[in-house]
GUTI-404234 format. One record per residue (C-alpha): x, y, z. Coordinates in Angstrom, 1 decimal, decimal comma. Layout:
// residues N
{u:X; v:Y; w:Z}
...
END
This chain:
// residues 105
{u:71,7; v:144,6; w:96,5}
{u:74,2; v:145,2; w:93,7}
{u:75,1; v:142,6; w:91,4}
{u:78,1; v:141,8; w:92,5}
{u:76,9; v:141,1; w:96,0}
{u:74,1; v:138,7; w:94,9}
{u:77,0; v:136,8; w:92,8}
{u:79,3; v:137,1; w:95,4}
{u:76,8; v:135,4; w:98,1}
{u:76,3; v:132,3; w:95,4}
{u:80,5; v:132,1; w:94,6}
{u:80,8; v:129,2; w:97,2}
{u:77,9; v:127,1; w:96,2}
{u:79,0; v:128,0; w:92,3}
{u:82,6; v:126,3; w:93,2}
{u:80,7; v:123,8; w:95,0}
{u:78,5; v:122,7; w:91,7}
{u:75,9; v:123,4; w:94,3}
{u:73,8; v:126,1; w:92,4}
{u:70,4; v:125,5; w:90,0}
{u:71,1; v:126,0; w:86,3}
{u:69,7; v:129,5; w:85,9}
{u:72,1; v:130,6; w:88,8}
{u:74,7; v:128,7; w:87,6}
{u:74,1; v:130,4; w:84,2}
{u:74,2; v:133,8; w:85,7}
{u:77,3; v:133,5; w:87,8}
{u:79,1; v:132,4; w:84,8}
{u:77,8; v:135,7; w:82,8}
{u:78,8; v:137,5; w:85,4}
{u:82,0; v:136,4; w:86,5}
{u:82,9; v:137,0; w:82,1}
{u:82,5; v:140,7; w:83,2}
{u:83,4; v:141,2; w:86,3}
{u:87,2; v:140,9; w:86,8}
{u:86,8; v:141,5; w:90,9}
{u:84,8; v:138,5; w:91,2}
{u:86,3; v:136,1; w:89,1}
{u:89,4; v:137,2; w:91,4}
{u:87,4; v:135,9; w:94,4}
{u:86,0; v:132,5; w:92,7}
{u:89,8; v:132,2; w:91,9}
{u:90,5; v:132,3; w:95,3}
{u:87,5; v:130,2; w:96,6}
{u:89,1; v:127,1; w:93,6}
{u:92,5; v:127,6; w:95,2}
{u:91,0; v:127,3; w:98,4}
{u:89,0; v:124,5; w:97,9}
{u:91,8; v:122,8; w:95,7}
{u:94,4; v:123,4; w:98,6}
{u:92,1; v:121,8; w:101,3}
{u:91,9; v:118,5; w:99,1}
{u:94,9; v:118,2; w:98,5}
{u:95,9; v:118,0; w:102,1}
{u:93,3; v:116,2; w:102,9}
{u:94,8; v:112,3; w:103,5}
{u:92,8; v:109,2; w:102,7}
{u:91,6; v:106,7; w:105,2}
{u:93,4; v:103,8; w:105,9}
{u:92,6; v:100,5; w:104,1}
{u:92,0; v:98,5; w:107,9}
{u:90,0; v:101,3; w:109,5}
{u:87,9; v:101,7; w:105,7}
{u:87,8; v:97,6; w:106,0}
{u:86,6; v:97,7; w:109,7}
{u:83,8; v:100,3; w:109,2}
{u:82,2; v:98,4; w:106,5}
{u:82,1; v:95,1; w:108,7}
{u:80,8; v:96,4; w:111,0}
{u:78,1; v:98,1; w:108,9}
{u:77,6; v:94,3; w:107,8}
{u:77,7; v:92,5; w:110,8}
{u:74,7; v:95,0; w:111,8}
{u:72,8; v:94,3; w:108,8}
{u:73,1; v:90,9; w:109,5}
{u:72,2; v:91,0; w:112,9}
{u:69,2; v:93,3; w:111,3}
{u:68,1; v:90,6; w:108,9}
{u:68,1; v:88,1; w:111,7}
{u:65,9; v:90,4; w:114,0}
{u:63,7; v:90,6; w:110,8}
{u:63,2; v:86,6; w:110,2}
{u:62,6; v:86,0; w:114,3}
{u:60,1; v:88,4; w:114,1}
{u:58,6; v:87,0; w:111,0}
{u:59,1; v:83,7; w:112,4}
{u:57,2; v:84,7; w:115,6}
{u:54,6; v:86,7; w:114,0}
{u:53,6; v:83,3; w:111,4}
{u:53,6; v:81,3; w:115,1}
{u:51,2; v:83,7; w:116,3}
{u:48,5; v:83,3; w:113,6}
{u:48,8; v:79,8; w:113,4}
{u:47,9; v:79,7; w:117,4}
{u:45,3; v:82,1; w:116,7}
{u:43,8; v:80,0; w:114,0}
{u:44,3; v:77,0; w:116,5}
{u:42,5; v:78,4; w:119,4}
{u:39,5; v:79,4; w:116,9}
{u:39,8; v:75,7; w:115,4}
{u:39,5; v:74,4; w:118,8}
{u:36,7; v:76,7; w:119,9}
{u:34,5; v:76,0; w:117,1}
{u:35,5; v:72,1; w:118,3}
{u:34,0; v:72,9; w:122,0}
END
């Protein structure tokens, strides 16, 4: 594979800021030489750039929504969490009841 194949298979994670270091490094050398592919990492950043910008944000009440309702499950979570706690203290207290009243008999 030529160099400028092996660059040109890392260009999107490279725009990205998805590569390691020592690829990151390499990609940089070689995009300082290579006017062909710094053309094509040009065009990946335009890309990339383009599809933010027309990107549109959420709305407030639907962002607002979504996180109450992630709440309202957590609560409902912690509640499941202290019956069960609840339940499971009951438990061993019966069991150390019945082995109370056994030793009794």
């Amino acid at each position: 594979m030529t160099e400028c194949n092996e660059i040109s298979e890392m260009l999107v994670d490279y725009v990205n800021r998805r590569l390691q270091k020592v690829e990151n490094i390499q990609v940089i050398n070689h995009l300082a030489q290579c006017k062909c592919c710094r053309s094509d990492a040009a065009a990946y950043i335009s890309l990339k750039n383009h599809a933010l910008e027309s990107m549109t944000s959420i709305p407030k009440d639907i962002m607002d929504s979504a996180f109450n309702k992630i709440h309202s499950q957590e609560s409902a979570l912690d509640s499941c969490k202290l019956a069960y706690e609840t339940v499971k203290y009951s438990m061993l207290i019966l069991k150390q009841t019945i082995t109370l009243v056994r030793q009794a008999i």
